[in-house]
N, C-alpha and C positions, 0 to 999 in steps of 0.2 A: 734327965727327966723330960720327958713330952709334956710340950704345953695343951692347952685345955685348947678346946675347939673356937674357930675364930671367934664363933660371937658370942664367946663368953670371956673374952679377954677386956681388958680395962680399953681397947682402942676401940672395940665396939659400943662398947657402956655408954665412951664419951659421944659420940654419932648419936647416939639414941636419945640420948637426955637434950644434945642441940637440936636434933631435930623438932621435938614438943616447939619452940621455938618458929623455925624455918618453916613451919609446915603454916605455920598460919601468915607468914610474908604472901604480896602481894611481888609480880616481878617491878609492876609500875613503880612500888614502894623503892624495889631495890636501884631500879635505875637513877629513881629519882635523887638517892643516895650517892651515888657514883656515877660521875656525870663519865668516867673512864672504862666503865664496866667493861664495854666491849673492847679496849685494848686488853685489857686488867686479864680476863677468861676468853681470850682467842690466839691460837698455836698455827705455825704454818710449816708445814712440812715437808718436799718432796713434792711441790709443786700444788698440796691443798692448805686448803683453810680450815681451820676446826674454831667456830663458834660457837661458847660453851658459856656467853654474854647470858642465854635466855633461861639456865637452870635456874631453880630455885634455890640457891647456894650464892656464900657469900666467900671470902678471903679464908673466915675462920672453918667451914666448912671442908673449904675445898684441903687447909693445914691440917685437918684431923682425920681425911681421906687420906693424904698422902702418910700419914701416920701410918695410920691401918695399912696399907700396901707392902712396908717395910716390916712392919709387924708379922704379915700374914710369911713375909717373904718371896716377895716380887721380886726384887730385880736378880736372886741367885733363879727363880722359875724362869726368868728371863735366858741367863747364860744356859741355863740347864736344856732350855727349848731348842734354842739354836746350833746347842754344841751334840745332839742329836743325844743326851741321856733319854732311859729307856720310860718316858714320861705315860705313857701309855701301859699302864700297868696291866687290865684287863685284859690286855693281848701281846705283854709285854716285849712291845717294841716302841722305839722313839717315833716320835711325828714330825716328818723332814721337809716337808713342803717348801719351807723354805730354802731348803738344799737345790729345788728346782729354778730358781730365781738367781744364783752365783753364775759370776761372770766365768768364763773358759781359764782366767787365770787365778781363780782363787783357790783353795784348797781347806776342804773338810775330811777329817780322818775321823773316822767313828768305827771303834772295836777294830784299827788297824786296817780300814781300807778308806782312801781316798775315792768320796763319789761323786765328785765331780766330774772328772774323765767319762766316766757312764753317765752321767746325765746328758753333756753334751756330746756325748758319741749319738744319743739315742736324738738330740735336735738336730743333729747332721743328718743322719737318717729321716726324718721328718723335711727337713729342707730341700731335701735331693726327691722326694715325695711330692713336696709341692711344687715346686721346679719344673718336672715332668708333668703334673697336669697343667700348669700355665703357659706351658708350652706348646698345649695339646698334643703332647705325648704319650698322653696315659690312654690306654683305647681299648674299648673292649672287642668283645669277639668277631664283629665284623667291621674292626678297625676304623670304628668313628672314632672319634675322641671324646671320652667323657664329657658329659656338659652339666651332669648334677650328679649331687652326692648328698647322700641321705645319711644322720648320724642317727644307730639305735640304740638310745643309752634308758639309762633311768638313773634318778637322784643325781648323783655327782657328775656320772657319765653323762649327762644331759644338759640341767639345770647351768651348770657353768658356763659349758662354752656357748650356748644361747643364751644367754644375758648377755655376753659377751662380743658373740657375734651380731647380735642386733644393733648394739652398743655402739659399736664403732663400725657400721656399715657404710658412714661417709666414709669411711678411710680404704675403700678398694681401689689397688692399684688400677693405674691405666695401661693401655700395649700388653693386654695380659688376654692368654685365653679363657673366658669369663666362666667361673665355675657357680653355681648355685647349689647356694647348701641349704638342707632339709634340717627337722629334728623328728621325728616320732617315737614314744616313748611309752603310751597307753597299749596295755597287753590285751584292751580287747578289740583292738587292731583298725580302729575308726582313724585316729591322722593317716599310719601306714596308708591304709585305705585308697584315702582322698588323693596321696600324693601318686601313686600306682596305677588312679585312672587318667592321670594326666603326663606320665613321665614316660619317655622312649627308653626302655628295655635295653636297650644297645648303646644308650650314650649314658648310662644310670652308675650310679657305684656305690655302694652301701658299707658303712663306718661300723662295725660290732664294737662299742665300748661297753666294757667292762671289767671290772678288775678281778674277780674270780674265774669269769666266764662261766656262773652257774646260773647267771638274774635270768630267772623263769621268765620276763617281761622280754627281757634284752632278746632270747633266746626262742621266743614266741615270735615274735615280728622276724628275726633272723629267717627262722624257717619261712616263714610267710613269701622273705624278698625273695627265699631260693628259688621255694618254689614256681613264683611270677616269673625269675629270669629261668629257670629253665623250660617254663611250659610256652615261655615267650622264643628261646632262641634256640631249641633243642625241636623245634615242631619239624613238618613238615619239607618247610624249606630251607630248610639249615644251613651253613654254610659248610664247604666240606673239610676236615679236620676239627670241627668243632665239638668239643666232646663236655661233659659237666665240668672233669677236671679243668679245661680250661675258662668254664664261666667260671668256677669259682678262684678263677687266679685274676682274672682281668676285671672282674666285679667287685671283688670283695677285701678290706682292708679291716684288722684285729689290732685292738689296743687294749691291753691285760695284763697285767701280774704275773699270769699263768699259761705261757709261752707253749705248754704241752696239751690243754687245753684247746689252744687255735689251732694247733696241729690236727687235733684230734677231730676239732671238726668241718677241717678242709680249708683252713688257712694259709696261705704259701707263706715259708719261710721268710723270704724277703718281702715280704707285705704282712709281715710282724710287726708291732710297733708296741715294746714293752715299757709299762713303769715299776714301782718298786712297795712292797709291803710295808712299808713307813709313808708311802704317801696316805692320806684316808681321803677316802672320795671326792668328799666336798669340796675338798682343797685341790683337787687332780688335775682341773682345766690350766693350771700354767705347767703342765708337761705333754706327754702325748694326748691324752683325752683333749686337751687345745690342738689338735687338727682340723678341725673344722673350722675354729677360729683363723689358722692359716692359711688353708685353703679358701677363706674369704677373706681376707685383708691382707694379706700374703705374709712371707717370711720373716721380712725384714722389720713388718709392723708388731709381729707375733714377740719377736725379740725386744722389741723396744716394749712391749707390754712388759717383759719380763725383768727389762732395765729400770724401767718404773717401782716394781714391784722391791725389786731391789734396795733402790733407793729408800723405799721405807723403809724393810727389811732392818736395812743397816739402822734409821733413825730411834727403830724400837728399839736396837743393841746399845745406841751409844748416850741415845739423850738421856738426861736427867728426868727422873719418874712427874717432876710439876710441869715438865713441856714437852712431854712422850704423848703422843696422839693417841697410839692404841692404850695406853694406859689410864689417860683419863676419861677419855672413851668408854672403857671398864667400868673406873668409877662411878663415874656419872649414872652408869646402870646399877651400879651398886647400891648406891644412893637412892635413886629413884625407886628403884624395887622395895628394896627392904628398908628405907628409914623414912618415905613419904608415899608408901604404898602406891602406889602406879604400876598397875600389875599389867597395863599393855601400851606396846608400843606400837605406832605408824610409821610404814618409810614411804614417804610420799613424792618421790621424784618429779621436777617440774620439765620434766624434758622428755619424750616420747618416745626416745633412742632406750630411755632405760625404763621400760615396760618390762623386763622381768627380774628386775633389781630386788624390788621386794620379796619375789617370790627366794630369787635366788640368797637374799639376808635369811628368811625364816630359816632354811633348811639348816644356812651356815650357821647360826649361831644359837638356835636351839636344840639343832642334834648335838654341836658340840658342848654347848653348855647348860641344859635341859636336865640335869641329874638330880638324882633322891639321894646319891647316897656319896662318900668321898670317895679319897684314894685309898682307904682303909677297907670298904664296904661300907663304914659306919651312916647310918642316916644324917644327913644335913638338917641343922635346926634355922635355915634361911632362905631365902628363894634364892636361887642360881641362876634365873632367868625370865625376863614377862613373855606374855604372848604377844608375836612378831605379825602382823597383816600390813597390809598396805595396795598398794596401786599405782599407776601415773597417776599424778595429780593432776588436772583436779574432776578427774574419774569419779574416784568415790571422796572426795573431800565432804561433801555436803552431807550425802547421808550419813556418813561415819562420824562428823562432828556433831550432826543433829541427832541421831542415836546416844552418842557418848553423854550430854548433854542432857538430853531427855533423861535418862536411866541414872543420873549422877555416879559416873563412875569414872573418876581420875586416869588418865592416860597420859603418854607423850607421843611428842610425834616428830619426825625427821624429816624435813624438806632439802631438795639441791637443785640446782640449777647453773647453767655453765655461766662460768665471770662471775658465782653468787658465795660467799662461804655456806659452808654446812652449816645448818638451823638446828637446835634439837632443842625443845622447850616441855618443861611439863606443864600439863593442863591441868589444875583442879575440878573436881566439880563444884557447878556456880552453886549461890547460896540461892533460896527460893526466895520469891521473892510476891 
């Protein structure tokens, strides 16, 4: 017999009835309570800190979350995620992203093929890519050496590896030949634009990401760069043997799904650079769509992002559901959403490297968890997600608390900062007074 939908199970009932409760706690109340709070609700993992001191949740709270999770059945979703079952029903296939993160010696077999071999065949290929531009070997048609590279993505194609790349811009190697990476990604061709009246044509190289190779966007600005490199190095004074076929071999590098697609339109074989239909977008920047991250902080950083990545990886597989970072992480949303109504969140980054941290949170976690309906079709009777905003802080910290504040309307909000743990506290709205 199928059980009844989560939130009509007895593990939700009890949440709800605590909640009446928790909701009218005060955090000063709670701390003042627990002079240990912040050991009590703080997890470290993989080299972060997850402080979970400032919820609005106590010991017996946080016991009837972890209820619910095993209820809901978490930790087989867990195994079932990582062992690549076909979790994605609506286009039924697994979501393997993290298959992009396993080291060269591990091995996943999913439906009798081992993809690890292809995953790092495809960063070898990548490595041997960036290799060659740091070398300044990469050259285009009149044998300069590239000295920017522009990536034309949109949503995941984009949004990733620039958070990313901005991220970690102190980390560019040095005795490298110095590449500069672009983003453009608006289809009505204003960044393109900007960055075309100031870039040399000859030393330029342009990233197509996309995983269909059909993003009208992606595919709009494509033509645009063609165009510019050809009416730039195809004129008058050309060099002699320079023909389009070879601008588009020396300019242009494809990263796609759809390998017959870049072919199709004028991508050279060897400046393919494919990922796999279990990746989904959002998640893409830790395999090829992270080129641009490589080619700005190099290889061997790009790798170590992906050892990192790893390392939690593993922590979600093996910890126990009360000291799994992504899991109470979950909950904590859980919680806030649906049993103390806080229908938005802020991520509010104290560091200015991660200026598009927030933007790139929104995309991830309410495309992915943004749904009406289950894994059945059937309509969800809970919220799956708040609305995600934020900024550098402290950007919009002022207006956005004094807004919130004004209009009494409950939110939370996420601060980080390096050397600092993760903040995440909910805000009531104040009483009038």
């Amino acid at each position: 017999m199928s059980q009844p939908p989560v939130e009509q199970r007895s593990a939700w009932r009890a949440l709800a009835e605590h909640a009446d409760d928790m909701g009218r706690r005060h955090l000063r109340e709670l701390f003042a309570e627990h002079q240990g709070r912040f050991a009590a609700f703080s997890r470290q993992a993989a080299g972060l800190t997850l402080d979970l001191s400032k919820q609005r949740w106590d010991e017996n709270t946080l016991a009837l979350l972890l209820n619910l999770a095993r209820d809901a059945g978490v930790p087989d979703a867990i195994r079932g995620l990582l062992a690549g079952e076909r979790l994605n029903l609506s286009e039924n296939r697994p979501a393997l992203h993290t298959a992009l993160r396993l080291p060269a010696d591990a091995r996943l077999e999913v439906e009798g093929e081992d993809l690890v071999p292809s995953v790092h065949s495809t960063l070898d290929r990548m490595a041997a890519m960036v290799e060659r531009f740091h070398a300044g070997q990469w050259r285009g048609v009149t044998g300069k050496p590239i000295r920017d590279v522009v990536n034309l993505g949109v949503g995941g194609s984009d949004l990733g590896p620039l958070m990313v790349t901005h991220a970690l811009a102190d980390y560019r190697p040095e005795g490298i030949h110095r590449i500069d990476v672009h983003f453009a990604s608006t289809m009505d061709g204003s960044q393109l634009a900007d960055y075309l009246t100031r870039l040399n044509p000859e030393t330029t190289l342009f990233v197509l990401s996309s995983k269909s190779f059909t993003t009208i966007d992606t595919l709009t600005n494509a033509r645009t760069a063609r165009d510019w490199l050809k009416a730039r190095l195809l004129g008058g004074d050309r060099q002699e043997g320079v023909d389009e076929a070879l601008v588009m071999r020396q300019h242009f590098i494809g990263v796609s799904a759809s390998p017959d697609k870049m072919r199709e339109w004028g991508i050279a074989d060897e400046h393919q650079l494919e990922f796999w239909e279990w990746v989904g977008g959002r998640y893409s920047l830790w395999g090829a769509i992270g080129l641009p991250i490589a080619l700005a902080v190099g290889m061997a950083n790009f790798r170590e992002l992906l050892a990192g990545a790893h390392d939690m990886d593993r922590h979600f597989s093996e910890a126990e559901l009360g000291d799994n970072l992504p899991v109470l992480l979950a909950l904590a949303g859980i919680w806030n959403v649906n049993f103390l109504d806080i229908r938005a969140h802020s991520i509010l980054p104290y560091d200015g490297r991660l200026e598009y941290f927030a933007a790139y949170l929104e995309q991830l976690e309410m495309e992915s968890n943004g749904k009406s309906v289950n894994h059945d079709g059937e309509p969800v009777g809970y919220s799956t997600c708040p609305v995600l905003w934020g900024n550098s802080a402290p950007t919009p910290s002022m207006p956005s608390i004094s807004c919130c504040i004004r209009v009494r309307s409950p939110w939370s909000a996420t601060s980080s900062r390096p050397g600092c743990a993760t903040m995440t506290w909910p805000i009531p709205p104040p009483a009038i007074t």
